[in-house]
RODO-2510 file (C-alpha; in nm, 4 decimals, decimal comma):
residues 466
     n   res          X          Y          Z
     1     x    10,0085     9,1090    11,2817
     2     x     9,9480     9,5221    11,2984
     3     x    10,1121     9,5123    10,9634
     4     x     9,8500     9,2184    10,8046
     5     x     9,5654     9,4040    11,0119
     6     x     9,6413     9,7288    10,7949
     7     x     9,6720     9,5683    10,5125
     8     x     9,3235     9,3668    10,5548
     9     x     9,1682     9,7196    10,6752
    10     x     9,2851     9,9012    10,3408
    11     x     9,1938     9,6385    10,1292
    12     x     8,8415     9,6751    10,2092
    13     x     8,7951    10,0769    10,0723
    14     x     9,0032     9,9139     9,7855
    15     x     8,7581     9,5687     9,7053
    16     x     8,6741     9,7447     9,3596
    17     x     9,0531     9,7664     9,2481
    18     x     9,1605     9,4014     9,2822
    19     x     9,0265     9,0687     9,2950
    20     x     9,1144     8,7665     9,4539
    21     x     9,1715     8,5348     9,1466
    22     x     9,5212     8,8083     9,1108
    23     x     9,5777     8,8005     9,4649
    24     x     9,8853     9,1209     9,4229
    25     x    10,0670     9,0260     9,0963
    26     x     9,9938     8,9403     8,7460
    27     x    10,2204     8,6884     8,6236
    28     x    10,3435     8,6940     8,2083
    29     x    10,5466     8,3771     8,0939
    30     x    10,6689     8,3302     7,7467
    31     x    10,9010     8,0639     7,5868
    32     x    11,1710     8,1773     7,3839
    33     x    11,3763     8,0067     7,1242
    34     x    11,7384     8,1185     7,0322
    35     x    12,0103     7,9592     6,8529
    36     x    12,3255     7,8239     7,0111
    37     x    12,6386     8,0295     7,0458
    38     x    12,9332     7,8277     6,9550
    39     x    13,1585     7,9304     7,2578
    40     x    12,8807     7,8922     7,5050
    41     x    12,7621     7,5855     7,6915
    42     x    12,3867     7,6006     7,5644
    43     x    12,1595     7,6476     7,8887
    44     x    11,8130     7,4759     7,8256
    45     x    11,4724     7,4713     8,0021
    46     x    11,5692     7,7430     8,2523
    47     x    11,3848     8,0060     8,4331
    48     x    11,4203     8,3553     8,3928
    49     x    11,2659     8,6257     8,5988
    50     x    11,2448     8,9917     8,4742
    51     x    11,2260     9,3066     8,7160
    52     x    11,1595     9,6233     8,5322
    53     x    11,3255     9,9779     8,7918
    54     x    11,2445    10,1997     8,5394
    55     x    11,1351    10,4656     8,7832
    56     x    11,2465    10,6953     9,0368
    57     x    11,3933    10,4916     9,3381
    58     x    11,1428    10,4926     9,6468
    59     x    10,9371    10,3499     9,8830
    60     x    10,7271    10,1924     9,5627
    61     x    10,9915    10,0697     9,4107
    62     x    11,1323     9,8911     9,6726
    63     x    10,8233     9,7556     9,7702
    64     x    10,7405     9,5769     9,4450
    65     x    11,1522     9,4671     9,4325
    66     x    11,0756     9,2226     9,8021
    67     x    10,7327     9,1303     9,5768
    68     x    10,9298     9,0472     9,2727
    69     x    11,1905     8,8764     9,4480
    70     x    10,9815     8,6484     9,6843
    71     x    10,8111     8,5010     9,3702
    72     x    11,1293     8,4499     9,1649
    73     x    11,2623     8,2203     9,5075
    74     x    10,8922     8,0735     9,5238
    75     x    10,8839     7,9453     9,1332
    76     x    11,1720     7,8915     9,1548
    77     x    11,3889     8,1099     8,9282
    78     x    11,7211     8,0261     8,7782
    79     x    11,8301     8,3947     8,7456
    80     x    11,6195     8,7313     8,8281
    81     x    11,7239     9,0120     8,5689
    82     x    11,6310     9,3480     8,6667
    83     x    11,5859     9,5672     8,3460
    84     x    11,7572     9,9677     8,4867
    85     x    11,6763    10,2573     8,3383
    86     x    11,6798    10,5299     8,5964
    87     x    11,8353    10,8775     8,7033
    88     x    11,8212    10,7415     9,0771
    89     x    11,6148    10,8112     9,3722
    90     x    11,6081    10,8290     9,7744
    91     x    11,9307    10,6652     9,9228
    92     x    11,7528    10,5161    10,1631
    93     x    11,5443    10,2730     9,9713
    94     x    11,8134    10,1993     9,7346
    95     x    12,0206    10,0720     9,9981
    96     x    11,7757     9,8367    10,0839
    97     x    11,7478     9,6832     9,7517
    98     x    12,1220     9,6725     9,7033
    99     x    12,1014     9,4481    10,0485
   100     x    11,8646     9,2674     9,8892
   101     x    12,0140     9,1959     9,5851
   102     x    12,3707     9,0786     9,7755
   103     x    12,1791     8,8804    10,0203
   104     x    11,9800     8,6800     9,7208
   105     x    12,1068     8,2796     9,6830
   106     x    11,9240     8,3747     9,2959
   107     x    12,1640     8,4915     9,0854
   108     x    12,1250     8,8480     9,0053
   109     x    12,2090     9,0387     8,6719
   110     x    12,0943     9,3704     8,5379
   111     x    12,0714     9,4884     8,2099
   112     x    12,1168     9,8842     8,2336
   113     x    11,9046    10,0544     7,8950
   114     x    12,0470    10,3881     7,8859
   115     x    12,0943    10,5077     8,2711
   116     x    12,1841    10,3444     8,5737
   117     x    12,2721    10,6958     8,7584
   118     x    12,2979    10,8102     9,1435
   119     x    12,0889    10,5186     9,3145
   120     x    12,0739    10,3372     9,0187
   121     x    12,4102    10,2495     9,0035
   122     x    12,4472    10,1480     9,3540
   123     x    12,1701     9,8569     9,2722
   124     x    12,3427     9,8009     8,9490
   125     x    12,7033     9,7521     9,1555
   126     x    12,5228     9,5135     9,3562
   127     x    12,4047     9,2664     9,1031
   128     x    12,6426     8,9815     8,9950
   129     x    12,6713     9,1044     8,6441
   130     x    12,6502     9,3983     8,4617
   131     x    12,5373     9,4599     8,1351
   132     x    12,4741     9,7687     7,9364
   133     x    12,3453     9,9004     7,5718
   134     x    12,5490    10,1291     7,3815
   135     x    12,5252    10,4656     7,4841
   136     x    12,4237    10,3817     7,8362
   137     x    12,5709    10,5370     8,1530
   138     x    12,6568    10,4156     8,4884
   139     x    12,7990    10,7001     8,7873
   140     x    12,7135    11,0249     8,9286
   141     x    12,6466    10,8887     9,2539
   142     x    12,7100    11,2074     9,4521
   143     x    12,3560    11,2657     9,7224
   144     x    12,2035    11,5782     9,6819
   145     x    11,8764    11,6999     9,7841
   146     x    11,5494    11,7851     9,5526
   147     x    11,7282    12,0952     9,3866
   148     x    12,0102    11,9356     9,2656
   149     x    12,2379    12,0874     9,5200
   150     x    12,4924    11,8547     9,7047
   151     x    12,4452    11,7484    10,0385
   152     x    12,6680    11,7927    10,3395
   153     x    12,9903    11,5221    10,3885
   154     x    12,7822    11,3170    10,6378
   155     x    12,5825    11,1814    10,3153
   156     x    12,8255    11,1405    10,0909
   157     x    13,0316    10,9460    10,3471
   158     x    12,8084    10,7112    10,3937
   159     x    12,7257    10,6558    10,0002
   160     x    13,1091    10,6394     9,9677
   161     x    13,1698    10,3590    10,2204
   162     x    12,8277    10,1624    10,1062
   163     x    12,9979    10,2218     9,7128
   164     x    13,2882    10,0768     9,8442
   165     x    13,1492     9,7890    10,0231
   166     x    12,9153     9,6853     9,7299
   167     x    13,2173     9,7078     9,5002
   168     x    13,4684     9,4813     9,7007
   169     x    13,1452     9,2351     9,7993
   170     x    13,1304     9,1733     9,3970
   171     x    13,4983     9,1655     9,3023
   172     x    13,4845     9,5236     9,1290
   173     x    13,7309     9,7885     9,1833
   174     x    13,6131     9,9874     9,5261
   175     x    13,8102    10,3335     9,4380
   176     x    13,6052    10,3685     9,1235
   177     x    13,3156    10,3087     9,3168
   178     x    13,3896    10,5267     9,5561
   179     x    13,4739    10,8297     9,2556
   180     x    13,1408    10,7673     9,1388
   181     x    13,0605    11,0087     9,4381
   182     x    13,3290    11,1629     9,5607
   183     x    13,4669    11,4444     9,3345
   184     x    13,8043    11,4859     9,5070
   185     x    13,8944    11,1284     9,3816
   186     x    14,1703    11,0688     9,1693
   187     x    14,2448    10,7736     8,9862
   188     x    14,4811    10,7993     8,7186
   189     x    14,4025    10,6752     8,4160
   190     x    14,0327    10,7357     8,4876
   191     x    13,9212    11,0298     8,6613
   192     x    14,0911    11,3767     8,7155
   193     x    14,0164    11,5238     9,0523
   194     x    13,7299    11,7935     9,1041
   195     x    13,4960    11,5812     8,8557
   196     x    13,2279    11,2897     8,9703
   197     x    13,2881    10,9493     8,8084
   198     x    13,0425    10,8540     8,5071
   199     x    13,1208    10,5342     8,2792
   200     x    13,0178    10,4906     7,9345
   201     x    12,9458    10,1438     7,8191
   202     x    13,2567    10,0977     7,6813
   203     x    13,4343    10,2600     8,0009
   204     x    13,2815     9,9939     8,2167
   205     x    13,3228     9,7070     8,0289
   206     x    13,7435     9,8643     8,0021
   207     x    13,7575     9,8691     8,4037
   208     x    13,5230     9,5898     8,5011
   209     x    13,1786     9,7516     8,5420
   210     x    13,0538     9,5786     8,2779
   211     x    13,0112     9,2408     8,1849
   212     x    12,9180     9,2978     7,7513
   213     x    12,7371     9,5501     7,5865
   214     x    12,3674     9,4302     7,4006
   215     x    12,0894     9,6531     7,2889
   216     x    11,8125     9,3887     7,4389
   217     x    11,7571     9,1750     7,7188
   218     x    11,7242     8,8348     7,5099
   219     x    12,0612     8,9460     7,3519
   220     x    12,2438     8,9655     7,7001
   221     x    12,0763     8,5672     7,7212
   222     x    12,1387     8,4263     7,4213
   223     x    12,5267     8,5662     7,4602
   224     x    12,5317     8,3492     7,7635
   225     x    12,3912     7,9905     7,6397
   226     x    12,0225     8,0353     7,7544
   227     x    11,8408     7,8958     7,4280
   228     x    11,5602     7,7511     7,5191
   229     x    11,4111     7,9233     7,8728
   230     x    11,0780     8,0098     8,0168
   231     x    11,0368     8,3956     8,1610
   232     x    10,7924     8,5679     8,4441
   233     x    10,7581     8,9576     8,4571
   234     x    10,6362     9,1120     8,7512
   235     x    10,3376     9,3537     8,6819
   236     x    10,2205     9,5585     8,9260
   237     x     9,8434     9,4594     9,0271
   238     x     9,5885     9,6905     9,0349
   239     x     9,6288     9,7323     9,4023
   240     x    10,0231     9,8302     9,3712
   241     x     9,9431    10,1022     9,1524
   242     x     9,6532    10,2275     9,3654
   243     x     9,9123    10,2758     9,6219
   244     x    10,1737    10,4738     9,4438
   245     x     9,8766    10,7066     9,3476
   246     x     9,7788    10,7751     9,6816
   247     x    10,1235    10,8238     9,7970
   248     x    10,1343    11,1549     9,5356
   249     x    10,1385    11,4667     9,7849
   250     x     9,8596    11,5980     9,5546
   251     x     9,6692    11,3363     9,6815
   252     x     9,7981    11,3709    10,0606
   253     x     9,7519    11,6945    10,0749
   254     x     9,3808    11,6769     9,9479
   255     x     9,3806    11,3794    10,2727
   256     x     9,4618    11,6108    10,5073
   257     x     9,2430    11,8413    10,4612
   258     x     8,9831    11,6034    10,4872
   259     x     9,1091    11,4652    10,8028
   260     x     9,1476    11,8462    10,9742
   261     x     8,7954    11,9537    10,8196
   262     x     8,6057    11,6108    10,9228
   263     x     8,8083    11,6997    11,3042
   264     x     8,6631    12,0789    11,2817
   265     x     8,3127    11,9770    11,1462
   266     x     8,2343    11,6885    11,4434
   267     x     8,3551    11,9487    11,7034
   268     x     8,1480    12,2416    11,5788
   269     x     7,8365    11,9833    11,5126
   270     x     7,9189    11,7107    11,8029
   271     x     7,7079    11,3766    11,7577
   272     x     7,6305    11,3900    11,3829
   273     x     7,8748    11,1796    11,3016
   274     x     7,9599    11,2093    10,9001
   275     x     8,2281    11,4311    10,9775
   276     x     8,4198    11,2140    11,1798
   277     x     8,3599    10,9258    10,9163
   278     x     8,5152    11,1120    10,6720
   279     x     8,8345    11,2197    10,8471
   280     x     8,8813    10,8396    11,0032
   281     x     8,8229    10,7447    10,6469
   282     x     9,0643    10,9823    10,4691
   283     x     9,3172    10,9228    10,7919
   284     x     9,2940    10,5441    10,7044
   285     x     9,3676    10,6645    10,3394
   286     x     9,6405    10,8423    10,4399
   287     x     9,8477    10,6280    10,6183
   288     x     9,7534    10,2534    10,5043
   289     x     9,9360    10,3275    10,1818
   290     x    10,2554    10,5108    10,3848
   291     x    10,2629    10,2126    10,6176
   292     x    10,2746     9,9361    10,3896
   293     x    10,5614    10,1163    10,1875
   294     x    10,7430    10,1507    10,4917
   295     x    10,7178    10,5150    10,5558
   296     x    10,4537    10,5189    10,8349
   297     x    10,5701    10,3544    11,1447
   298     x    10,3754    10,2240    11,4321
   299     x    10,4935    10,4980    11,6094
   300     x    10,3656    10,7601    11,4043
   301     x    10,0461    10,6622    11,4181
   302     x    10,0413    10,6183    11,7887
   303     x    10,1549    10,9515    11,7710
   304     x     9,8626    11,0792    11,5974
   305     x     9,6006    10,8553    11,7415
   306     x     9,7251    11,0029    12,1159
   307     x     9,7041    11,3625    11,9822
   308     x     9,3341    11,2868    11,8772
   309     x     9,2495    11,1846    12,2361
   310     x     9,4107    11,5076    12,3793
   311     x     9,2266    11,6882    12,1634
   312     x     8,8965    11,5142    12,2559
   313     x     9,0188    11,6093    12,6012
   314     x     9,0740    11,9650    12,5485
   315     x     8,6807    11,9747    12,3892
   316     x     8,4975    11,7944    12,6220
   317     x     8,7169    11,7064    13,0257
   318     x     8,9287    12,0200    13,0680
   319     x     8,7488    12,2983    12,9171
   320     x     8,9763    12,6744    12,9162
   321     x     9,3522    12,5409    12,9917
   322     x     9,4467    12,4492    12,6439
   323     x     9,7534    12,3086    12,7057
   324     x     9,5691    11,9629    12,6154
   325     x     9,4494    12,1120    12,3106
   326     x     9,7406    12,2908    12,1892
   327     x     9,8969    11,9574    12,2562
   328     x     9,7137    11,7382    12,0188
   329     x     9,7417    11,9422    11,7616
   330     x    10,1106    11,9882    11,7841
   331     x    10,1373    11,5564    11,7989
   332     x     9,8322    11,5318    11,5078
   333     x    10,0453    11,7306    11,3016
   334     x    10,3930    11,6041    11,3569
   335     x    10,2247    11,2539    11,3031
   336     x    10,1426    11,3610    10,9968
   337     x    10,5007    11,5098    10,8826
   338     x    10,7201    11,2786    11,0768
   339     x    10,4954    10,9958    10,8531
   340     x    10,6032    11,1435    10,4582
   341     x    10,9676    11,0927    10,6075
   342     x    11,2051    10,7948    10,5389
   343     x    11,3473    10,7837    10,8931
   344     x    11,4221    10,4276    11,0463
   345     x    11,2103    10,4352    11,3880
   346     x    11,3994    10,7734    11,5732
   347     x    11,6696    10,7638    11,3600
   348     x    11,7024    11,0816    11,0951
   349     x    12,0479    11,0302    11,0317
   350     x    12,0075    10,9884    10,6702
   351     x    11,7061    11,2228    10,6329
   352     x    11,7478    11,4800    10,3807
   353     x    11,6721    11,8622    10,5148
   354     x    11,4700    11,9079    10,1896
   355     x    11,2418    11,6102    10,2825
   356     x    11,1831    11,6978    10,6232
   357     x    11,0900    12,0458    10,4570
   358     x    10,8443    11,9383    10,1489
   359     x    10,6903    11,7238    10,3937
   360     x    10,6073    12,0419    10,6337
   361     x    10,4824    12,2432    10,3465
   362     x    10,2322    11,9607    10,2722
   363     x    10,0976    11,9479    10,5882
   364     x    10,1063    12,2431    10,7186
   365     x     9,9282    12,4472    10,3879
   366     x     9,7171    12,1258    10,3994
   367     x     9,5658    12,1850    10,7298
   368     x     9,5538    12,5368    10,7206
   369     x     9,3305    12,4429    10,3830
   370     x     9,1481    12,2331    10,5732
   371     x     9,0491    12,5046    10,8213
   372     x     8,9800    12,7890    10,6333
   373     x     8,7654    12,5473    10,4211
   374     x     8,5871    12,3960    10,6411
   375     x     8,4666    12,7495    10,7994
   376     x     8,3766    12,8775    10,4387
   377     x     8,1608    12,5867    10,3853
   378     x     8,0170    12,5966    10,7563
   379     x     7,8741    12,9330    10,5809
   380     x     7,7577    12,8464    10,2566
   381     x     7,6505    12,4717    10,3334
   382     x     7,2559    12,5916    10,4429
   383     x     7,2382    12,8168    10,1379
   384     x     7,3152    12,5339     9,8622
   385     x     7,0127    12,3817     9,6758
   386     x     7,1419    12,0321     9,8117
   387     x     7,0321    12,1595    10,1693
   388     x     6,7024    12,3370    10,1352
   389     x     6,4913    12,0168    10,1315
   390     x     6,6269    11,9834    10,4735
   391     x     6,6075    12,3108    10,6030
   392     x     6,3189    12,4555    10,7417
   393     x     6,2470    12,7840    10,4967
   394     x     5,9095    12,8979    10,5797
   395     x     5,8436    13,1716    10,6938
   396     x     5,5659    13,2737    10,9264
   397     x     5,4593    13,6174    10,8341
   398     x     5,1979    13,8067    11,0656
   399     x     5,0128    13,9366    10,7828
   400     x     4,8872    13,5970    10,7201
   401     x     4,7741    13,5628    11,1605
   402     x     5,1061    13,4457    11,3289
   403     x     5,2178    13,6361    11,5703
   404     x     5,4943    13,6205    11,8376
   405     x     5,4708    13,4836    12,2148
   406     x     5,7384    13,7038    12,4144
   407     x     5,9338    13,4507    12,6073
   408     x     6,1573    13,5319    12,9151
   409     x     6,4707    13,4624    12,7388
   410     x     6,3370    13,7680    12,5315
   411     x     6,3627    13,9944    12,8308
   412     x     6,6793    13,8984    12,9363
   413     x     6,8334    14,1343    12,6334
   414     x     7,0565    14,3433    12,7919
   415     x     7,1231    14,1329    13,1097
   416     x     7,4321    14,0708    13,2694
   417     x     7,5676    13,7660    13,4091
   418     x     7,8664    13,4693    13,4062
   419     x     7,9671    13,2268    13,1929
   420     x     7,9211    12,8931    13,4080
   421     x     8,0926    12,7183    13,1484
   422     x     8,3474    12,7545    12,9268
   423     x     8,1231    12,8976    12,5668
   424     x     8,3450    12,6927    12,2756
   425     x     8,1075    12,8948    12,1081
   426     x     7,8547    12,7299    12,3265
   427     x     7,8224    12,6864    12,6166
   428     x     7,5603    12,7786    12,9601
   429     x     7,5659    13,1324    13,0871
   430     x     7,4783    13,2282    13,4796
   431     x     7,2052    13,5177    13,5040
   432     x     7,0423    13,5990    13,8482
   433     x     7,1046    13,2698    13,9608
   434     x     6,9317    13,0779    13,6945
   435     x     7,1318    12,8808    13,3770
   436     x     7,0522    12,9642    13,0524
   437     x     7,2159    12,8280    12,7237
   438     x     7,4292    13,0236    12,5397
   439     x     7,6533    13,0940    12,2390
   440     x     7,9058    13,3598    12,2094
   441     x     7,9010    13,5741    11,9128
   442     x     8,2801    13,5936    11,8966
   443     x     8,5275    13,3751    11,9831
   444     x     8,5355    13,1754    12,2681
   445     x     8,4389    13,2827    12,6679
   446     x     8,5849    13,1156    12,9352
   447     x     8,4337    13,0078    13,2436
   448     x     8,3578    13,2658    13,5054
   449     x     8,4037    13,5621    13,2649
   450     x     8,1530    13,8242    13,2787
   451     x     7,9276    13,8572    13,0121
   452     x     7,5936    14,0603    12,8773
   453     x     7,3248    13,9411    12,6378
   454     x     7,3097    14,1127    12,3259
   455     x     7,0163    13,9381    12,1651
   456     x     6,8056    13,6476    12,1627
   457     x     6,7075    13,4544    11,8089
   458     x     6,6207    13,1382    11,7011
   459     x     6,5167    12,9795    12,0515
   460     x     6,8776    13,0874    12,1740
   461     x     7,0714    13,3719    12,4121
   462     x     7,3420    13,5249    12,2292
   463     x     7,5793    13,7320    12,4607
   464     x     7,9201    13,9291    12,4661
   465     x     8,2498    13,8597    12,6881
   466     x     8,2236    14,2244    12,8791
***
């Protein structure tokens, strides 16, 4: 239900990039004719579905595989083929479409054009059969991180023991699997130890990784007695590749500091209200996109939503402790971190150290972007062109017969007092008994701090913490 409610909620900033008529797919269906293979019981009037990974593995990409998949079992299909062609990709998601592929009652086959490395060969092992161009590679599933650099043993264990499982849950040898990323495997015959295992087409096909080598996908059908068959490709809709656009941390990072600059503007300009639409706006932006690819958890944005409030509190109930405030900021922007990472609900077990870290850099020289922005264009928004029809600009010289009315605020220059309030810069100030508003000239002043009036401008008392 939160899940549909998000989804209903982001679909209406996105009305302009999809219709209904293509609801979230775009279907393609083609007839092909072949001739018969002699040794090969011809296969007529069935149903092919083609799934392109041609991409890095991630959240998208596993995503559009549960898309791709629920329509093959709703047509249904007679076989899915997933066309490969990838270096690899986050461990995390390819594990779940290597579950998916073992736990489909739909046959699955994949035809691998050129690479099938790292997380690409883990989906590959998965599929029922295995079929490869010449030249192509399958192997080099060692993890490491986003420089190249391999991770600790506690990831590689676990991508040796799911190898292993995958292997032995499709009949294939599980110590070659398990080579494919662990270096100190030795298999002789095969692989020496000290080197990663990577098959050629040829190599596979030798040890069982490979059911025939073809240099297209209508090839690897034909070989196999499907003559006469009728073929649906998933395309991504309009909407899918919206998504995988806003997910860029380019476009996150430009988010955030939308989100921290609407949050600065509303509390330095409380009640005018266009700030806060555009952070809810950009925070809805932000994590619609990361919750529907199953990065965002309901968690997360708990997490930010209660850092919000305590921030809220800080401003406006407990003015001067700033625990509150400090607070909500800490939770806003761990929110916004913990929400770039693949973790399963509190679980970082398989979290690289590298994610965690690009994910910190994002937000944290997002926000401070956000800040430092948002005061530089506090100062030059009233001197634009945009905002002088809106600004009063006149001036009222006394050569032309205006002239001043002293006021007592005027003679207060000078005076001392207390700050009855906390001044966030503004505030009410305490002089002789009487209550005056006030805004400090620098920083904040907290309640009950002395304080003296410097000068008085523009219908308002300016003072000094003494």
């Amino acid at each position: 239900m939160t899940r549909t409610l998000f989804f209903l909620l982001f679909s209406f900033f996105l009305f302009p990039f999809s219709s209904f008529a293509t609801d979230t797919t775009v279907v393609a269906i083609d007839t092909v004719q072949q001739e018969a293979v002699a040794e090969v019981t011809p296969l007529t009037g069935k149903r092919i579905y083609k799934f392109d990974v041609k991409e890095e593995i991630g959240p998208s990409v596993w995503r559009k595989m549960q898309k791709a998949f629920e329509e093959a079992e709703a047509w249904p299909a007679d076989l899915i083929l997933i066309h490969m062609n990838t270096y690899g990709g986050m461990v995390l998601h390819a594990d779940s479409m290597r579950t998916r592929i073992l736990n489909s009652e739909i046959p699955v086959w994949v035809f691998i054009d050129n690479n099938a490395a790292s997380a690409g060969a883990l989906i590959s092992i998965a599929c029922d059969s295995i079929f490869m161009r010449k030249g192509a590679n399958i192997g080099a599933a060692t993890v490491v991180d986003m420089e190249g650099s391999e991770m600790p043993d506690k990831y590689q264990s676990y991508m040796r023991s799911t190898m292993r499982s995958t292997a032995e849950a499709k009949g294939r040898n599980p110590d070659i699997a398990q080579a494919m990323v662990d270096a100190s495997i030795r298999i002789d015959g095969i692989i020496d130890s000290g080197k990663v295992l990577t098959f050629t087409a040829s190599e596979a096909m030798q040890h069982g990784f490979c059911e025939g080598m073809y240099e297209t996908v209508d090839e690897v059908l034909t070989a196999h007695g499907y003559q006469q068959y009728e073929t649906r490709s998933f395309v991504a809709s309009s909407l899918d590749t919206f998504l995988g656009w806003m997910m860029n941390p380019a476009v996150s990072g430009i988010l955030i500091m939308i989100i921290i600059g609407g949050i600065y503007f509303e509390l330095q300009t409380p009640g005018v209200g266009f700030p806060l639409a555009a952070a809810v706006t950009a925070a809805l932006l932000y994590f619609t996109p990361l919750y529907l690819e199953g990065l965002a958890e309901n968690w997360e944005i708990i997490l930010f939503l209660f850092g919000i409030v305590l921030l809220a509190v800080e401003i406006f109930v407990l003015p001067g402790f700033g625990v509150a405030g400090v607070s909500g900021i800490a939770l806003i922007v761990s929110a916004l971190v913990l929400s770039l990472i693949g973790n399963v609900g509190f679980d970082f077990e398989m979290t690289m150290p590298s994610q965690i870290i690009n994910a910190s850099l994002t937000v944290i020289l997002a926000t401070v972007g956000g800040l430092f922005g948002s005061i530089y264009m506090a100062k030059k928004l009233l001197s634009t062109s945009m905002m002088s029809s809106i600004v009063l600009a006149s001036v009222q010289d006394r050569a032309e017969g205006y002239v001043g009315v002293d006021t007592k605020e005027m003679s207060l220059i000078g005076a001392e007092g207390l700050a009855h309030t906390i001044l966030r810069p503004s505030g009410k100030v305490e002089i002789d008994g009487e209550l005056y508003d006030a805004t400090a000239l620098t920083g904040f002043i907290e309640k009950g701090e002395a304080i003296r009036v410097v000068k008085y401008e523009t219908a308002q008392l300016f003072v000094r913490k003494l």
